[in-house]
KOLPA-622938 format. One line per 10 residues: number of its first residue (from 0); their letters; for each residue x, y negated, z of C-alpha. Coordinates in steps of 0.2 Angstrom, whole numbers, plus 5000, padded with zeros to 4 digits. Layout:
! residues N
NUM	A	X Y Z ~ ...
***
This chain:
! residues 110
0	XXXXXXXXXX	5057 5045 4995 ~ 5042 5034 4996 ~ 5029 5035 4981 ~ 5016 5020 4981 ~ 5005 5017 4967 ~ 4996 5003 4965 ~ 4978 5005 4956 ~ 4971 4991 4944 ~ 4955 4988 4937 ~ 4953 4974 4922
10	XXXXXXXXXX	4972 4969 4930 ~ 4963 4970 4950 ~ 4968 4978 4962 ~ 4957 4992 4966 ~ 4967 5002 4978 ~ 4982 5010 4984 ~ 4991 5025 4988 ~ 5007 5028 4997 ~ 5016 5044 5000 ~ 5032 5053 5008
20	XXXXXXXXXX	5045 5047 5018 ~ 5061 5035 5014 ~ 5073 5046 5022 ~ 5086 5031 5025 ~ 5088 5036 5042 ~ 5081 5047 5059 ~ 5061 5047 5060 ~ 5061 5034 5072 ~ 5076 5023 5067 ~ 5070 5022 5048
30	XXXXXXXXXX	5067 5004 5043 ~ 5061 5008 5025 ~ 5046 5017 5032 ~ 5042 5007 5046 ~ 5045 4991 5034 ~ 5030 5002 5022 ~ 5020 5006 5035 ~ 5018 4990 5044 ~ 5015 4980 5025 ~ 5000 4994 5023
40	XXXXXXXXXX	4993 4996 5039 ~ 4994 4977 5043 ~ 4984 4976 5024 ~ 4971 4987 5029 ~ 4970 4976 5046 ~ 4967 4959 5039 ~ 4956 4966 5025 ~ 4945 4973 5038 ~ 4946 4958 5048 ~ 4945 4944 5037
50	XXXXXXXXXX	4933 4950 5021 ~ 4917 4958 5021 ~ 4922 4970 5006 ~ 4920 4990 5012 ~ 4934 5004 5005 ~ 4940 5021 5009 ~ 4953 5027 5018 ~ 4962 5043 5019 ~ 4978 5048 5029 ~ 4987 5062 5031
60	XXXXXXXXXX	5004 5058 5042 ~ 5007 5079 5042 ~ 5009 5083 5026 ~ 5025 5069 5023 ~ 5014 5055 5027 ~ 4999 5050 5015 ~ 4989 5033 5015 ~ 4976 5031 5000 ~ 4961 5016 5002 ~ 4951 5013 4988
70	XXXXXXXXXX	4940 4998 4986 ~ 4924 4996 4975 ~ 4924 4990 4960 ~ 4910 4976 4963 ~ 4921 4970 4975 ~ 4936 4966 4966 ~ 4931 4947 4962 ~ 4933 4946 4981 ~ 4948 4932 4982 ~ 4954 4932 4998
80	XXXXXXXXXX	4954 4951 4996 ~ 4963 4952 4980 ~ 4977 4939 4989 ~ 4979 4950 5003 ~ 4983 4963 4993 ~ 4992 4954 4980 ~ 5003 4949 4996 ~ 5007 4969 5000 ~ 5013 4971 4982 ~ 5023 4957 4985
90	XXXXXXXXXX	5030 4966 5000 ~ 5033 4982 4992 ~ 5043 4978 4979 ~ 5053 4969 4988 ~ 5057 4982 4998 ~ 5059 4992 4983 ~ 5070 4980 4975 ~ 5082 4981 4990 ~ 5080 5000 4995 ~ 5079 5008 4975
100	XXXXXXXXXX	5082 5023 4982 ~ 5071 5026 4997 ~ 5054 5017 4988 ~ 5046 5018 4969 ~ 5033 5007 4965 ~ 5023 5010 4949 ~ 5005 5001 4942 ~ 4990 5010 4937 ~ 4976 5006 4926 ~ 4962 5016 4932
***
């Protein structure tokens, strides 16, 4: 199963975590995890691309496949990248919505 967590500051997003793997089907055939995967990475992308604000990244695709980012909290008035990541939770829990069993979304108020 999939873990993401989503953190919040003063109802901000302030970063995200995502671990594990679906399990719906074969690595490589597994469109749960590749639907995850490309929401987050593509995320980080347009973040990167299209903002200014700086964040962290950690992965770790050995241990069951990790993704943390974390963003600065003098950042978090940043619109357009609040709206980007506004549009991944948006994703997610669609995904969750549809594939309970394979993804668990939860909020956190850091």
């Amino acid at each position: 199963m999939i873990q993401g967590k989503i953190y919040r500051k003063n109802q901000k997003i302030c970063g995200f975590e995502i671990s594990g793997h679906a399990g719906y089907a074969p690595a490589g055939e597994d469109i749960v995890c590749s639907a995850v995967t490309v929401l987050a990475f593509n995320t980080i992308n347009a973040i990167e691309h299209f903002t200014e604000i700086p964040f962290r990244c950690e992965t770790d695709e050995k241990n069951g496949g990790y993704l943390k980012v974390l963003f600065p909290y003098e950042g978090l008035a940043d619109h357009d990248t609040q709206l980007l990541l506004e549009a991944l939770v948006m994703g997610l829990s669609g995904i969750e919505t549809e594939y309970k069993q394979y993804l668990t979304l939860i909020n956190e108020e850091v």
